[in-house]
C-alpha positions as CSV (number, residue, x, y, z in Angstrom):
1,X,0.0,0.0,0.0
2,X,1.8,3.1,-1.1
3,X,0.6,6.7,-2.1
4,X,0.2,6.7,-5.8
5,X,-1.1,9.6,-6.9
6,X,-3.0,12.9,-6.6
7,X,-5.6,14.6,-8.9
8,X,-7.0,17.8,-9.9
9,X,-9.5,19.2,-11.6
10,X,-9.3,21.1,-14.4
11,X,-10.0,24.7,-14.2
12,X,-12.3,27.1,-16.3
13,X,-9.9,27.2,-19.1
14,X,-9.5,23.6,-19.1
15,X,-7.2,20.7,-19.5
16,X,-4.1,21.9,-21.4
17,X,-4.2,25.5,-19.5
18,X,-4.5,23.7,-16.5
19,X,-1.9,21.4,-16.3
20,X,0.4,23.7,-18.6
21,X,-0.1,25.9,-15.4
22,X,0.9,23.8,-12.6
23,X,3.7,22.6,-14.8
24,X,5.1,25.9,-14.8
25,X,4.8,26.8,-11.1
26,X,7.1,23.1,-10.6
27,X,9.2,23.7,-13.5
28,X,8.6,21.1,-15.2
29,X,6.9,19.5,-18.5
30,X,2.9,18.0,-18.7
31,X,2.8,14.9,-21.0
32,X,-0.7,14.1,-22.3
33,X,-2.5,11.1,-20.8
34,X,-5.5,10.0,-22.5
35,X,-9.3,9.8,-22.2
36,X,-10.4,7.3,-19.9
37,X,-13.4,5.5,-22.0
38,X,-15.1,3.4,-18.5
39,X,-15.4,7.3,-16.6
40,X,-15.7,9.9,-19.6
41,X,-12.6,11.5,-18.6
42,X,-9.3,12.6,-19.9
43,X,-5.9,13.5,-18.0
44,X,-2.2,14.8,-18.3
45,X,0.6,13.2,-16.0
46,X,3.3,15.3,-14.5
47,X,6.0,12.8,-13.2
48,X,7.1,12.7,-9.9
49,X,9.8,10.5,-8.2
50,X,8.8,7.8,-6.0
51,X,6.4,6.0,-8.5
52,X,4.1,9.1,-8.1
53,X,2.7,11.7,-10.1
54,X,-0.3,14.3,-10.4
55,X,-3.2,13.9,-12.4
56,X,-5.1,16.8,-14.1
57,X,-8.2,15.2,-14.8
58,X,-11.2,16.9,-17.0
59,X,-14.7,15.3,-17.8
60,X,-16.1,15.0,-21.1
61,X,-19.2,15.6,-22.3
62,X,-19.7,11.5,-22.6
63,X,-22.4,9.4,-21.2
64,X,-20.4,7.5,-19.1
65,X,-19.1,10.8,-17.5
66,X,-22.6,11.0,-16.1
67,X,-23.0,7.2,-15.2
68,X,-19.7,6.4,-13.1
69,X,-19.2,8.2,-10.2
70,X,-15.3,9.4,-10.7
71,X,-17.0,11.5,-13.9
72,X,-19.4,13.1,-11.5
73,X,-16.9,14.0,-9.1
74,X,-14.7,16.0,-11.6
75,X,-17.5,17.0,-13.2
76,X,-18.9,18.7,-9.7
77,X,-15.1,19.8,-8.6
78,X,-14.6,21.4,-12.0
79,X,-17.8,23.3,-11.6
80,X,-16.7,25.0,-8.9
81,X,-13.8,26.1,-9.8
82,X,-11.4,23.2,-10.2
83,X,-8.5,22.1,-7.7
84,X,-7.6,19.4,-5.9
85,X,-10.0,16.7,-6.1
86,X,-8.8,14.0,-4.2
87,X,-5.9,11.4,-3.6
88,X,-5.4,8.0,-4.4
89,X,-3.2,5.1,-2.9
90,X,-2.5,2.0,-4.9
91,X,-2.6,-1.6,-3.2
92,X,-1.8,-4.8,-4.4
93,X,-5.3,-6.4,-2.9
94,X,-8.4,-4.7,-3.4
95,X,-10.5,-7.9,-1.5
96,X,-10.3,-6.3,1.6
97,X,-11.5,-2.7,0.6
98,X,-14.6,-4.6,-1.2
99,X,-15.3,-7.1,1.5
100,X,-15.8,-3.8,3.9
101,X,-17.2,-1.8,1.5
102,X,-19.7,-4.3,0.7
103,X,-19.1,-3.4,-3.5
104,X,-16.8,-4.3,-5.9
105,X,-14.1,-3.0,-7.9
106,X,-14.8,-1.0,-11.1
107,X,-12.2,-1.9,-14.0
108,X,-10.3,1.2,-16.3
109,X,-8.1,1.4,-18.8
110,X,-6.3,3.8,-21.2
111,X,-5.1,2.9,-24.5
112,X,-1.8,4.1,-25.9
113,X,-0.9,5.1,-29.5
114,X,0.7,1.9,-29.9
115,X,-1.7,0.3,-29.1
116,X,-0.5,-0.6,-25.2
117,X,-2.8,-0.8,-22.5
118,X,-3.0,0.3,-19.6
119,X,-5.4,-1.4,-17.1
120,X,-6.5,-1.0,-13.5
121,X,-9.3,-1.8,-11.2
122,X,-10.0,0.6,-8.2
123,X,-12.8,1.3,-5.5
124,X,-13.7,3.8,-3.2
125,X,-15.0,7.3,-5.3
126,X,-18.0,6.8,-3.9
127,X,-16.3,7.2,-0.4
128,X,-14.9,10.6,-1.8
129,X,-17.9,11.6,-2.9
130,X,-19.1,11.7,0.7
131,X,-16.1,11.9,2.3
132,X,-13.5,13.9,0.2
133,X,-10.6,13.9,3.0
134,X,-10.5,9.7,1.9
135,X,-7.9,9.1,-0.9
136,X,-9.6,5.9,-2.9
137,X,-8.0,2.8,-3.5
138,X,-6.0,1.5,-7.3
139,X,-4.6,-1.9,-7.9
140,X,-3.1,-1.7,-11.3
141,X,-2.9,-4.6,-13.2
142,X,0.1,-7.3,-14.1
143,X,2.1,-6.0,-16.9
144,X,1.4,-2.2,-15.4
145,X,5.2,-1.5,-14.9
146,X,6.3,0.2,-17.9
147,X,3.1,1.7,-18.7
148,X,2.8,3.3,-15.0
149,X,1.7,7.0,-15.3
150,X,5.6,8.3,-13.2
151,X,7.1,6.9,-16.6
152,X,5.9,9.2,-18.9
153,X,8.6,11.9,-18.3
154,X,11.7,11.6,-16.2
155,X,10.8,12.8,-12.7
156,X,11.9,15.8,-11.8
157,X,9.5,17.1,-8.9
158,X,8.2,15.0,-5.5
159,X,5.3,15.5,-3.2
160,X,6.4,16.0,0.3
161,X,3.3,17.4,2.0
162,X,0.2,17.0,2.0
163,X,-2.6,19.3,3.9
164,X,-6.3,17.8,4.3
165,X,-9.2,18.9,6.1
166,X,-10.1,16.0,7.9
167,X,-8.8,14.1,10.8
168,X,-6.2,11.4,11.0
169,X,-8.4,9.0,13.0
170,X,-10.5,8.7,10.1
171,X,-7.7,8.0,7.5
172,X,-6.4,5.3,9.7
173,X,-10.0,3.9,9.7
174,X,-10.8,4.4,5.6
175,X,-7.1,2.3,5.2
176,X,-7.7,-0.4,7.6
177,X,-4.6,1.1,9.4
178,X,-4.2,-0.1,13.1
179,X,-1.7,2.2,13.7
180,X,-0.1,5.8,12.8
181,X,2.7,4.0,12.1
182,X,0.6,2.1,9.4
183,X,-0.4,4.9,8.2
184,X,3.5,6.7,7.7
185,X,4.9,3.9,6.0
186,X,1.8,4.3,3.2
187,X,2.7,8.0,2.4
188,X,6.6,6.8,2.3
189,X,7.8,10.4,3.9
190,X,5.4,13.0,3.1
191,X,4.0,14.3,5.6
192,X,0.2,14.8,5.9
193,X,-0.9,17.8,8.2
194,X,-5.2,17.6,9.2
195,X,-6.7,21.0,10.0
196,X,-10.5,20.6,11.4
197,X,-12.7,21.2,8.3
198,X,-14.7,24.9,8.1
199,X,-16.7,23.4,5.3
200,X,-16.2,20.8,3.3
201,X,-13.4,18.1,4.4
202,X,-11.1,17.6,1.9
203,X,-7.6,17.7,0.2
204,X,-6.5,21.4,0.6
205,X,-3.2,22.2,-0.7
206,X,-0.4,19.9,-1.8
207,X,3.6,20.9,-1.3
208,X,6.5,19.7,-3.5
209,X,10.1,19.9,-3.4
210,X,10.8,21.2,-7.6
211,X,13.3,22.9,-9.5
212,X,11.5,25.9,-8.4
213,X,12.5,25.0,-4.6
214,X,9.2,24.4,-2.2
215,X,6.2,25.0,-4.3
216,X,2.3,24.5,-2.7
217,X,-0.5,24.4,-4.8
């Protein structure tokens, strides 16, 4: 269980500007991702060390965007405004997350030029949805390796921090921790820092260490 990845949603201007944007405050390049055909969605990768990156997601107008629930979310984040939509945290068994969740895992894929793809199953948006301080849960599929999203570009950024609105009681519970200490070795280093939530709980703000020095988005 490890800290994969986190995602935001586009902005008024959209994808390109977006990510193009947040590039540029890191210093570094946005590589296009691809439309995700299962959640009416497309993204663009920045790279980041550790076998992480960011996402910059954007909905399409595509019936499954309003079907499957990870299309409504960045539907309803990009509607108000855009930001940081949530988190994500890849495991190699996703039994345990559907056995308590009582649901099972909802399959996705993205299909290179080539004609390479790359596959996943993950759970928990539906947790986000009414819970957004919950990162949701990713097991990517065998043969993943290459094709993982922190391979696009050579890294040249890494999260470090993380601020949610939210309470670190709750993450412990959402992960099936049984301690902090299960807890620290998932985020492998960054630091997570909960404020109580005046609104909305939720990912707030995001730091990274950059050829820019300390930037936090």
């Amino acid at each position: 269980m490890r800290l994969d990845h986190v995602s935001y949603a586009s902005e008024p201007d959209g994808l390109d500007a977006t990510a193009d944007r947040i590039a540029a405050r890191l210093g570094v390049d946005a590589v296009k991702g691809g439309v995700h055909p299962r959640f009416g969605t497309r993204n663009k990768i920045i790279p980041l060390h550790g076998r992480r990156y960011i996402e910059v997601v954007e909905v399409l107008e595509h019936p499954a965007a309003e079907k499957q629930p990870f299309g409504q979310v960045v539907r309803a984040r990009s509607e108000a405004g855009g930001g940081w939509m949530s988190w994500c945290v890849a495991v190699s068994d996703l039994a345990p997350f559907e056995q308590r969740l009582e649901r099972s895992a909802v399959p996705g894929h993205r299909r290179f030029p080539d004609g390479r793809d790359l596959s996943w199953k993950q759970i928990g948006i539906k947790g986000v949805i009414a819970d957004p301080q919950v990162p949701y849960l990713l097991r990517w599929d065998e043969g993943s390796d290459d094709l993982h999203p922190s391979q696009a570009l050579d890294p040249q950024a890494d999260v470090t921090a993380l601020q949610i609105a939210g309470s670190a009681e709750r993450l412990e519970e959402w992960l099936g921790a049984s301690s902090p200490e299960d807890v620290d070795r998932v985020l492998d280093g960054v630091h997570v820092e909960f404020l109580a939530p005046n609104g909305t709980p939720g990912l707030l703000t995001v730091t990274f260490s950059s050829p820019k020095g300390d930037v936090t988005i």
